[in-house]
C-alpha positions as CSV (number, residue, x, y, z in Angstrom):
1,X,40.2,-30.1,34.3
2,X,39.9,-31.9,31.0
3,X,38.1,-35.1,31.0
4,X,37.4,-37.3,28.5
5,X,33.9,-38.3,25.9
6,X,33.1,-41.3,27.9
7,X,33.6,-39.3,31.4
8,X,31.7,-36.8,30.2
9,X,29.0,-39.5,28.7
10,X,29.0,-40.9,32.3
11,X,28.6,-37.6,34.0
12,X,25.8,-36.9,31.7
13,X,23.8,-40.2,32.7
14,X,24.2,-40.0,36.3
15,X,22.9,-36.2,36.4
16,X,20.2,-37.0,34.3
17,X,18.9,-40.0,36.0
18,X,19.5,-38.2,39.5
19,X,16.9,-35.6,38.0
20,X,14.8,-38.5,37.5
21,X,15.0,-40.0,40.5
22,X,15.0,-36.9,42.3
23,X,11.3,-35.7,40.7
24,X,10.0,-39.3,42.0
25,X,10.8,-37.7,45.2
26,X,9.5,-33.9,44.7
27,X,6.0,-35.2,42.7
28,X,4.7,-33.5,39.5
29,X,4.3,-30.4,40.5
30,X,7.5,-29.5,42.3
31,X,9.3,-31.4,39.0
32,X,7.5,-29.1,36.9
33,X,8.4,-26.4,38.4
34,X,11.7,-27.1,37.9
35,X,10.7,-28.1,34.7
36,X,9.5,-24.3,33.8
37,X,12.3,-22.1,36.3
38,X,15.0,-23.9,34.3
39,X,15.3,-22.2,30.9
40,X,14.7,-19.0,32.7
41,X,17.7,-19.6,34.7
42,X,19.6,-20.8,31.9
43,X,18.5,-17.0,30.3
44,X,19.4,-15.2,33.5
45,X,23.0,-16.7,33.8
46,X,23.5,-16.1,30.3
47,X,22.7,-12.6,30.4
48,X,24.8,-12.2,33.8
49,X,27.6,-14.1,32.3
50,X,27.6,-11.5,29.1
51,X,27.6,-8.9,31.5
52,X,30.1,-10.4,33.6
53,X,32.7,-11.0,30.8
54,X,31.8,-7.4,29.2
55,X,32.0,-5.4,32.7
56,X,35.2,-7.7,34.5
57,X,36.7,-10.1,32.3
58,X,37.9,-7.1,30.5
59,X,39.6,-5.2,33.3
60,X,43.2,-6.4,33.7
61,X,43.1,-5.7,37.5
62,X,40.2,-8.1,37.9
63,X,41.9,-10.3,35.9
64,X,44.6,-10.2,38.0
65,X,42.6,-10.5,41.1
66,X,41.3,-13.8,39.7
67,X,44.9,-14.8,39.5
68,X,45.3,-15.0,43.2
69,X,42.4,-17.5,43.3
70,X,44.2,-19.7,40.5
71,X,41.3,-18.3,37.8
72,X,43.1,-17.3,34.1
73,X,40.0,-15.1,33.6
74,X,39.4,-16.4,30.3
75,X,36.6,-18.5,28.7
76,X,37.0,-21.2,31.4
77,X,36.2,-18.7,34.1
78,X,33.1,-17.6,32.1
79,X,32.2,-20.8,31.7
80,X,32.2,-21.2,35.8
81,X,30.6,-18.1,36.0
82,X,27.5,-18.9,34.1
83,X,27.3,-22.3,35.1
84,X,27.4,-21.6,39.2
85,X,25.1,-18.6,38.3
86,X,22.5,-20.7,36.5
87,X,22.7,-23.4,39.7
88,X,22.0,-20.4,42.1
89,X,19.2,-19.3,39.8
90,X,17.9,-22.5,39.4
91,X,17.5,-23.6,43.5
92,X,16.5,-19.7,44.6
93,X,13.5,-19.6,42.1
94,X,12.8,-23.3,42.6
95,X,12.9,-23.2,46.6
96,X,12.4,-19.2,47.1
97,X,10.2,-18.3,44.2
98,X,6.7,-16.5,44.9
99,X,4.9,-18.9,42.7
100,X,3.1,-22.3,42.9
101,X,2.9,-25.0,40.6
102,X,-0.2,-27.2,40.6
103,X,-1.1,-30.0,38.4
104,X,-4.4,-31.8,37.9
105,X,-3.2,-35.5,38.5
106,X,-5.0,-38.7,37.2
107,X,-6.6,-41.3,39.3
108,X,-4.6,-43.8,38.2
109,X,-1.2,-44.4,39.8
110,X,1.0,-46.1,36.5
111,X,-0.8,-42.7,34.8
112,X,0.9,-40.4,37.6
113,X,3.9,-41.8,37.7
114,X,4.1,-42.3,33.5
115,X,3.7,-38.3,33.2
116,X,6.3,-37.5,36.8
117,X,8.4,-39.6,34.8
118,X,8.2,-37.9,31.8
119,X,8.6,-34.8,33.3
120,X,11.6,-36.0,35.1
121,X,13.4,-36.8,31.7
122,X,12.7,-33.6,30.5
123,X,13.8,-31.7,33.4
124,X,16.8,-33.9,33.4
125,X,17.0,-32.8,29.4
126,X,17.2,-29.3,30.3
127,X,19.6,-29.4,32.8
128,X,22.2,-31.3,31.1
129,X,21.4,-29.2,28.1
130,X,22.1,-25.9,29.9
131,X,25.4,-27.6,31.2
132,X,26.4,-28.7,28.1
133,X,26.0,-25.3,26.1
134,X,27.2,-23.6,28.6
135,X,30.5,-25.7,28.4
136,X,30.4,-25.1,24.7
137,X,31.5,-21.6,25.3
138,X,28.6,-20.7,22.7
139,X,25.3,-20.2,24.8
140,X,22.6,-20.7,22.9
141,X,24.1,-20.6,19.8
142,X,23.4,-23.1,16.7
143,X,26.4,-22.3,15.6
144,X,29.3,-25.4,16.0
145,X,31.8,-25.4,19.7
146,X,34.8,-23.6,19.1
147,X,36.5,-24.2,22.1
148,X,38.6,-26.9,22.0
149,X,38.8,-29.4,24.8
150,X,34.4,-29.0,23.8
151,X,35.5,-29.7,20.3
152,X,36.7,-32.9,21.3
153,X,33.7,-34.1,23.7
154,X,31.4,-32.7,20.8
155,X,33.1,-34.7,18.0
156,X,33.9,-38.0,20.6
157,X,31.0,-38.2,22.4
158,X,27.7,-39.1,21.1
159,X,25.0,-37.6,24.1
160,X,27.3,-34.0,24.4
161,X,26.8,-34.0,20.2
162,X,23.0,-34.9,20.4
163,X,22.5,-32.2,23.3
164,X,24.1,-29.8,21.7
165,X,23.0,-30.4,18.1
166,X,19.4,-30.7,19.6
167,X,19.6,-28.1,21.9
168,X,15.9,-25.9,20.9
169,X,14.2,-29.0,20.9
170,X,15.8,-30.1,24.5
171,X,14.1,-26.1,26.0
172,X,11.0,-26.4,24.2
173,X,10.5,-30.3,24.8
174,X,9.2,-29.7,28.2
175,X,6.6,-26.7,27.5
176,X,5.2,-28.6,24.7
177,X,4.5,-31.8,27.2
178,X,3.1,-29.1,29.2
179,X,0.8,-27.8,27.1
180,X,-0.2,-31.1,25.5
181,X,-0.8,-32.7,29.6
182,X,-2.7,-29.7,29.7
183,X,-5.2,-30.6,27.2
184,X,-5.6,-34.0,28.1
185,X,-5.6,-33.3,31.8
186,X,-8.5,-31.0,31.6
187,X,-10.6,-34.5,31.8
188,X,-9.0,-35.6,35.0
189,X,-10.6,-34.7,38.1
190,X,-8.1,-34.0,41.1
């Protein structure tokens, strides 16, 4: 399905502002860790994907298996793969995983909800980020989108350009607000 910059632009905004809305929901700490099982997702479905493509993608009979389910077994299905992998990733560690996050939270509510918000936007950063590299064909790759119905969105559509052209910043955006909360937060009592 090909669909055009100011879909894509649209697609982009609602996703990221359900993120937003959605960590207003969850609270700090289950928005941050999101925030932090994310990237590691993103890694995970990268590496699968690679593994994927290098293992199946290049046996013809698999290939042909996929054509029975209307897959071509080329980039796009990689491009699937990754992307459904990184969702599963993403929820199991997030619902399923053996860890706790726990934030120190300020007194003050328009404090509270200035750094949920905040992490909000960055997890919502981060998610459209993976999504958009991914669809770049080019995981976490500086180098420019070679595909080329992503050529067009990347040259047509001005937030698919700035996250993929500002991709390190959008992964390490949120562990730097992390680490910065954490200095200030060490004043706040809980």
């Amino acid at each position: 399905m090909i669909i055009s910059p100011s879909q894509a632009d649209t697609l982009i905004i609602a996703l990221w502002a359900a993120v937003i809305l959605f960590s207003f929901v969850l609270g700090t700490s289950r928005t941050t860790k999101i925030m932090l099982t994310v990237p590691a997702a993103a890694f995970v479905a990268n590496s699968f994907g690679n593994f994927f493509e290098r293992i199946f993608l290049s046996s013809p009979s698999f290939v042909q298996g996929l054509k029975l389910v209307n897959l071509t077994g080329d980039n796009d299905t990689l491009i699937l793969f990754k992307i459904l992998t990184f969702a599963i990733i993403a929820v199991l560690l997030t619902t399923k995983g053996a860890f706790e996050v726990s934030l120190i939270k300020p007194q003050k509510a328009s404090m509270s909800t200035g750094i949920n918000s905040l992490f909000g936007f960055l997890t919502g950063g981060v998610i459209v980020t993976v999504v958009v590299v991914f669809l770049s064909g080019l995981a976490f790759s500086p180098l420019a989108p070679t595909t080329s119905t992503f050529t067009q969105l990347y040259n047509e559509s001005p937030l698919v350009k700035i996250m993929f052209d500002y991709q390190d910043i959008w992964f390490s955006a949120p562990f730097v607000a992390l680490i910065i909360w954490s200095f200030f937060a060490s004043g706040f009592e809980e």
